[in-house]
N, C-alpha and C positions, 0 to 999 in steps of 0.2 A: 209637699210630698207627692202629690197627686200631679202635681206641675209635671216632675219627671220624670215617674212609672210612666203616663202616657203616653209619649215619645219614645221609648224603648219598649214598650209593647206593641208600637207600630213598626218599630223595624224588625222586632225579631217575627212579627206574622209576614213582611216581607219576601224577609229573607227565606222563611220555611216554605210561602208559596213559591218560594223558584226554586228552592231544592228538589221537591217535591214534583214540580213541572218538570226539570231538567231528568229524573227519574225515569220518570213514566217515557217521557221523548226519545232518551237514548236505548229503554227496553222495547220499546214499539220499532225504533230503527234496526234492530240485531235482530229481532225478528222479522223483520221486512227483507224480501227479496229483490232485490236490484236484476232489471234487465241486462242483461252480458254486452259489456261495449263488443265486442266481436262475434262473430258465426262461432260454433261448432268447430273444433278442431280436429277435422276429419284428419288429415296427415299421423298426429299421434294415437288416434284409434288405431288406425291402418300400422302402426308397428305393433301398439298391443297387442292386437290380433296375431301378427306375424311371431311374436314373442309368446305364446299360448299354444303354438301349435306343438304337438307331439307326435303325431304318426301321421306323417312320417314328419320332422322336425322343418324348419326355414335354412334354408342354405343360412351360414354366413355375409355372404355376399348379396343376400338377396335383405337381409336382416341392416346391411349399413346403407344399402342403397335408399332402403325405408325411413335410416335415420336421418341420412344427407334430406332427403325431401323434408322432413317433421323441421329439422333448420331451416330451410328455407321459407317455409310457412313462418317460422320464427322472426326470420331476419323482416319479412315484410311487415309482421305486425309492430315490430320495436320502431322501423323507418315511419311507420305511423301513427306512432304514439308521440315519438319527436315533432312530429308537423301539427297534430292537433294539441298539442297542449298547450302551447301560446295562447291562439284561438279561444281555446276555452277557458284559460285563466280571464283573458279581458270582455269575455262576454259574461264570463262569472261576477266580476267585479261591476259591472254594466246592469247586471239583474235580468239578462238576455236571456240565461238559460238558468232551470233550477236547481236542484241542490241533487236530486236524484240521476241525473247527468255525469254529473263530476264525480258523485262516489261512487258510480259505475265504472268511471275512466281511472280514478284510484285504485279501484278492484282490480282493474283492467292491467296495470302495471305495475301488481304483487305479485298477479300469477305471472305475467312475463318472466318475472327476478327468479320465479320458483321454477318456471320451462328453460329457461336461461342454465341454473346450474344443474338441470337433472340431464339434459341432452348433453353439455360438458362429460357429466361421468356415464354419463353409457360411452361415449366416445372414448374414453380413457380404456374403457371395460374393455374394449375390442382393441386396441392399439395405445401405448402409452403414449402420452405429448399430443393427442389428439385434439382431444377438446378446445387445447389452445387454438388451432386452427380450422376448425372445421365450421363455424361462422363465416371466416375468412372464402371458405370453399364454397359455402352454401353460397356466400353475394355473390361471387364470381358466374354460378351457374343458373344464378336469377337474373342478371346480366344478359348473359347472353341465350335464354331463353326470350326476354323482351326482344333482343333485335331479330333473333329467327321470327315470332311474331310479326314483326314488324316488316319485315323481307316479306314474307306471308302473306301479307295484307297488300302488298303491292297489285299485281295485278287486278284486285276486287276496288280499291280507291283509283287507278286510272281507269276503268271503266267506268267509273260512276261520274270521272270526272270527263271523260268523253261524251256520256248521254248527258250531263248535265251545261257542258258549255261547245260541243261540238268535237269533231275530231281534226285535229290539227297537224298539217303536214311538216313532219320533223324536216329541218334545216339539212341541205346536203353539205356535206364536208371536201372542199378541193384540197386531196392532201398530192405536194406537189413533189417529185423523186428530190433527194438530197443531191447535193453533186458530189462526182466521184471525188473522195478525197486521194492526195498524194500517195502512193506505198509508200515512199517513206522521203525521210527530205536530205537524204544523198542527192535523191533522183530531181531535185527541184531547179528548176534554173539560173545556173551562177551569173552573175552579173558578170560580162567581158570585161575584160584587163588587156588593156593596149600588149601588142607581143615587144618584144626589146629588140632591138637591131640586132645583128650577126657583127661580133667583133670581127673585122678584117685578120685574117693569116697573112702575119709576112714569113715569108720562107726564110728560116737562118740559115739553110743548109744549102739553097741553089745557086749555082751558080751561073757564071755570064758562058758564052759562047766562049772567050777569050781565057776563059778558066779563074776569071776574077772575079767574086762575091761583089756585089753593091758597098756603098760606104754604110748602108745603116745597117745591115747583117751584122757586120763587127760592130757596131755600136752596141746593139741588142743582145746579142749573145757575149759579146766580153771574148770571143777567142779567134785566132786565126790562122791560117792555114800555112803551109810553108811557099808557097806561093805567094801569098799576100802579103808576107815579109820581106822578102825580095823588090816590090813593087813598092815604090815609096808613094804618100801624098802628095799631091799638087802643091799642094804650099812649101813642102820645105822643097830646096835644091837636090839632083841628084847627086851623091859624093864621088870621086872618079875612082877607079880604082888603080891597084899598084903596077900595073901590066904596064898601064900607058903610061905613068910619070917615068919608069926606065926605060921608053923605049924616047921618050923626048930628052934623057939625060946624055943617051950617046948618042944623037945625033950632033948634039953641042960640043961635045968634046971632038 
């Protein structure tokens, strides 16, 4: 009997001193103060403020200019709470960083979730359908406030980069005239084409001194004159006519 009270009397004093530890640890922790992963969030004081005033009251328009900015502080802390908590998961896991770190950066990404939907409905408040996009607006003009910055900066980094490595004579540029192009390409140079000979004119209509057309006239034209009917060709015989054969009948007789 004593064999086994023992043994259950060692684990229930155990198990009560870790209840009892675990107690006191997590009441000591909820009383503990965790240092803020972030600054002061000056942007949302600045609309407080704007949002308390009474005499004489905040424009409207001075009141959403205050919100667009209190987002944009937003949108940079959410971008950096994406990049560090990889990081600090594997340095967590590593024993790199200690416990009071991480439930800072916990903390750190409740209140976001709770700035996240309170800027949403002030946005609404002033414009409906807003809130959906007005994140959207804030990155946009965090954007392009970095490259103004960064335009900004130019003339202060090539001077530093001049006293630091010397000044150096920029490359001259030979920019050489275009050539005239065509007006248009009617106007362009045709390639020459042999010209074609002059068909020969035979005259259908002239005639000889003698009043007689050539033989290829009538050929050509198909017609002929009353003249050239009269006038037989060379090749056949001329036929006689009836004058002469009676004037050779009475002689005979």
């Amino acid at each position: 009997m004593a064999s086994v009270l023992i043994p259950v009397l060692y684990v229930l004093i155990v198990f009560g001193s870790l209840l009892v530890f675990s107690y006191f640890y997590r009441r000591r922790n909820a009383r503990k103060v965790y240092e803020p992963y972030f600054p002061p969030h000056h942007e949302r004081d600045v609309y407080f403020s704007l949002m308390q005033m009474t005499d004489p009251p905040a424009p409207e328009t001075l009141l959403k200019a205050a919100l667009v900015r209190r987002a944009m502080t937003d949108v940079t802390r959410i971008i950096r709470l994406r990049e560090d908590k990889p990081a600090l998961q594997n340095l967590l896991q590593k024993g790199s960083i200690g416990d009071d770190l991480w439930n800072s950066f916990l903390a750190a990404e409740k209140e976001m979730e709770t700035e996240i939907l309170e800027v949403a409905a002030e946005a609404n408040a002033y414009v409906e359908g807003w809130g959906s996009v007005i994140f959207q607006t804030a990155t946009e003009m965090m954007h392009n406030e970095k490259m103004r910055t960064l335009v900004e900066q130019i003339p202060s980094i090539r001077a530093e980069a001049e006293r630091k490595y010397g000044k150096a004579a920029l490359p001259k540029l030979n920019v050489e005239p275009a050539p005239p192009a065509p007006s248009s390409p009617q106007t362009a140079a045709a390639p020459s084409t042999p010209s074609t000979p002059a068909r020969p004119v035979t005259p259908s209509s002239a005639k000889s001194a003698n009043g007689l057309a050539p033989p290829s006239a009538g050929a050509d034209s198909g017609t002929f004159s009353d003249s050239d009917r009269s006038v037989s060709s060379p090749s056949s015989p001329r036929s006689p006519s009836k004058s002469s054969s009676s004037k050779k009948s009475k002689k005979r007789k």
